[in-house]
N, C-alpha and C positions, 0 to 999 in steps of 0.2 A: 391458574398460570400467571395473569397480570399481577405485578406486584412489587413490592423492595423485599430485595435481597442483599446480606450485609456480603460483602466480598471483599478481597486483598486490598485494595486500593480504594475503598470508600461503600457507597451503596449505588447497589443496581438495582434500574427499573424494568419490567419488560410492559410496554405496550400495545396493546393490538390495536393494526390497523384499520379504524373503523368502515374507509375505504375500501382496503384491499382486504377479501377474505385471504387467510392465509400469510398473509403480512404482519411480521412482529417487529420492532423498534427496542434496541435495545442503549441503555445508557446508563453511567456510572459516574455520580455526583450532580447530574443534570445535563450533561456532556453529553453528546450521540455518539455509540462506537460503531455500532453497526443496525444494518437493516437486513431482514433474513425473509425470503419468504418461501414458508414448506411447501409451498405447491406447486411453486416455479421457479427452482433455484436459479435460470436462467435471469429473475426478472431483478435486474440492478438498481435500486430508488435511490441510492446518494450519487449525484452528477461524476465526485471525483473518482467511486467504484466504478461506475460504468467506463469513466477513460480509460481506466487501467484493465478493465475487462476489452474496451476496442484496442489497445494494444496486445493483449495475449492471442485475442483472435486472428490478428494480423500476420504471426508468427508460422513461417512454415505455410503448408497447406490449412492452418486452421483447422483439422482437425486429429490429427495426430498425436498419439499420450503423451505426457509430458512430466519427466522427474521434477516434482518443485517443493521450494523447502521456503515457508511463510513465517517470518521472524514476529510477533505479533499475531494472536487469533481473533479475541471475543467472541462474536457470532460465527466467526468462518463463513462469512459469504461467499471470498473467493476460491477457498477449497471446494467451495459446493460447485460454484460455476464450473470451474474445472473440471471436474469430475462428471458436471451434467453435456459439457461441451465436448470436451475430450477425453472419451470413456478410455478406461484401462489405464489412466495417471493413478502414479504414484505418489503421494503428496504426504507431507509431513509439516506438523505446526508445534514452533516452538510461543509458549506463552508463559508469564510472570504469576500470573495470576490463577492461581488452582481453585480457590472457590466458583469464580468466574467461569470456567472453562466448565465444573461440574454442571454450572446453574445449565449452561448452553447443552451438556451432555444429556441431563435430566428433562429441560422446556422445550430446547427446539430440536430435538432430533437428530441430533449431532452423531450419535452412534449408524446411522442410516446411511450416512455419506460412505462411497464404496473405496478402499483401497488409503483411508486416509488414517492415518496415528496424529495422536498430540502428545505431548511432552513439558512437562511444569519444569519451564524455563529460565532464565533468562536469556534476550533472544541473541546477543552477542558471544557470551556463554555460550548455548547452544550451536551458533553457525562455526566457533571453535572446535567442537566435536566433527565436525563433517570430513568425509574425505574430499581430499584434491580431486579437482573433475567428474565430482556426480551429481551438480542437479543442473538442468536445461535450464530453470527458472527458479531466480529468488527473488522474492517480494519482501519488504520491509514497511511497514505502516504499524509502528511501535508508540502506542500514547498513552503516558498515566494522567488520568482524567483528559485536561484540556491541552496540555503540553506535548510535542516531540520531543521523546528521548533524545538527546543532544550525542548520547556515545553511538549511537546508529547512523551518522552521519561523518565521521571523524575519516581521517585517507589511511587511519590503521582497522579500521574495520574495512572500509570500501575493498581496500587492498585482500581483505580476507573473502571477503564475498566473492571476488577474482578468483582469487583461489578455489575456492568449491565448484562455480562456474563451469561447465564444461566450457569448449572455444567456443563455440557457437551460441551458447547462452545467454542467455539475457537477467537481467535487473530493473525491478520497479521497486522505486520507492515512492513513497506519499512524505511531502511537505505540508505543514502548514505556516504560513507566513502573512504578514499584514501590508500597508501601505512603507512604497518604498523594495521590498522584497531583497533587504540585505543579506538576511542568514540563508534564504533560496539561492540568490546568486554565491556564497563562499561554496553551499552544498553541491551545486553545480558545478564550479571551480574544482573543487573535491574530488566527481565524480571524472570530468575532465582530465585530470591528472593521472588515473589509471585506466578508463575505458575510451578511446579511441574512437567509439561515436555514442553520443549523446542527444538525448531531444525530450522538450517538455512540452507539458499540455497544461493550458490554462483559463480558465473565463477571462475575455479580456478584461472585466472591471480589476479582477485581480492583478493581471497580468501588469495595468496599469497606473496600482497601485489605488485605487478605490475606494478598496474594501480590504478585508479580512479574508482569506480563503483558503482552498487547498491547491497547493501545482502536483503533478502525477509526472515525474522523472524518469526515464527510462534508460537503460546503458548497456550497450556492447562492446565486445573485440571484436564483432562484425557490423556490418550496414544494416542499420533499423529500416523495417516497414516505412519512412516517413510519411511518402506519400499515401500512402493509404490510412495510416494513422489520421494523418490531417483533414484526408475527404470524409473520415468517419465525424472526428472532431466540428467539424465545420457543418456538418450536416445531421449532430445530436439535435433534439431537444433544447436544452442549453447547451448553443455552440461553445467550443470551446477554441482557441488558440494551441498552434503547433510549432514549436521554435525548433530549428536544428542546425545544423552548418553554420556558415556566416554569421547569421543572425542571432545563435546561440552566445557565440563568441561576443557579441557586441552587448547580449544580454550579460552576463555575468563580468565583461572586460577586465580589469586590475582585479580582481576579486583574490583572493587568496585562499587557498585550501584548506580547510581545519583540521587540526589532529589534537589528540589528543590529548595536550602541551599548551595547545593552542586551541580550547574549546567555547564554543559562546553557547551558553542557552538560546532555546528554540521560544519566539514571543508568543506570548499567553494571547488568546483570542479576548476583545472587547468582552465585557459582559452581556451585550446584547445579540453576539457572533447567533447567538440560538434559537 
């Protein structure tokens, strides 16, 4: 099972965790996509899965099914969480990449997850197919190799994620951004412009321009978990930071929303990000 495998967008390795039994690392051109572990899909080892796993928990009673449509797959960690947290979801994962998604069907047991389909995609493509008001939850964490797809952040896609959204639904995307965090704040900006509350999650090195890192974005037409996101945040392992209200506003201030017209590329992580 450890090994390169040639796939859509370059070469995948899978690693085991020498660590963790059951723990596998997967990566394409050197780049980490995901981290998967068969024996506890609950257990989250990358800092910015785990934020975006304490936001879904947050949701509701926490644990109630949940329709969610994941634009991006790889390893499908967070379908598996899903599925281990809130039994009886329905979940769908749209991905670019068909070698890739086999290698995960074939190595890590991807056919095992209950109630979930993949679809060789593209993920904006794909969330065009969806009807108006059917999933609770859409997740967007979209990256060839070390890059964010820059059309996964534009206010004519955001706008379409609205659209599938039922009213009470929610949106996570995953950023990567560096020091400064200009293209996280237009994204913000972005999101702002069509969902009505907003809040991010961050380490604060990142947050305060540091380092290189991920922020975990979240958005409704309803009132987010904050405070409870936050107490989770602030009380991980690696704490993280929780912007929302006021403060959000002051993060992202004149920023301006990107479209499509108007799009920037997402900055490539240092070469030592790994």
């Amino acid at each position: 099972m450890p090994g390169e495998y040639p796939v859509r967008f370059g070469t995948a390795e899978l690693l085991a965790d020498a660590d963790h039994p059951g723990g596998w690392q997967l990566s394409v051109d050197g780049t980490p996509q995901s981290y998967v572990d068969l024996d506890d899909p609950t257990h989250l080892e990358f800092e910015y899965v785990r934020r975006m796993g304490d936001v879904i928990d947050c949701f509701g009673a926490g644990r109630e099914p949940l329709v969610a449509l994941h634009l991006g797959g790889a390893g499908c960690t967070l379908p598996r969480y899903i599925a281990a947290t809130r039994p009886g979801s329905r979940q769908l994962v749209f991905d670019a990449d068909g070698p890739l998604i086999e290698l995960v069907r074939e190595q890590l047991d991807l056919r095992s997850v209950p109630q979930l389909r993949v679809r060789i995609s593209d993920g904006r493509a794909g969330l065009a197919t969806r009807h108006d008001d059917s999933a609770d939850l859409v997740i967007t964490d979209v990256f060839k190799q070390a890059s964010m797809s820059s059309d996964v952040a534009t206010l004519e896609f955001t706008t379409d994620v609205a659209r599938v959204l039922r009213p009470p639904g929610s949106y996570l995307l995953n950023v990567a951004d560096g020091p400064g965090l200009l293209f996280t704040r237009r994204v913000v900006a972005t999101l702002a412009a069509v969902f009505p509350h907003v809040l991010l999650l961050a380490e604060p090195g990142v947050l305060r321009g540091r380092r290189f890192g991920n922020v975990v974005l979240a958005a409704s037409a309803v009132e987010l978990p904050a405070q409870a996101v936050t107490g989770r945040a602030a009380s991980a392992a690696f704490p993280a930071r929780c912007l929302a209200g006021d403060d959000l506003k002051s993060f992202y201030g004149k920023a301006k929303p990107l479209t499509d017209a108007d799009r920037v590329s997402a900055p490539l992580p240092p070469p030592n990000a790994f």
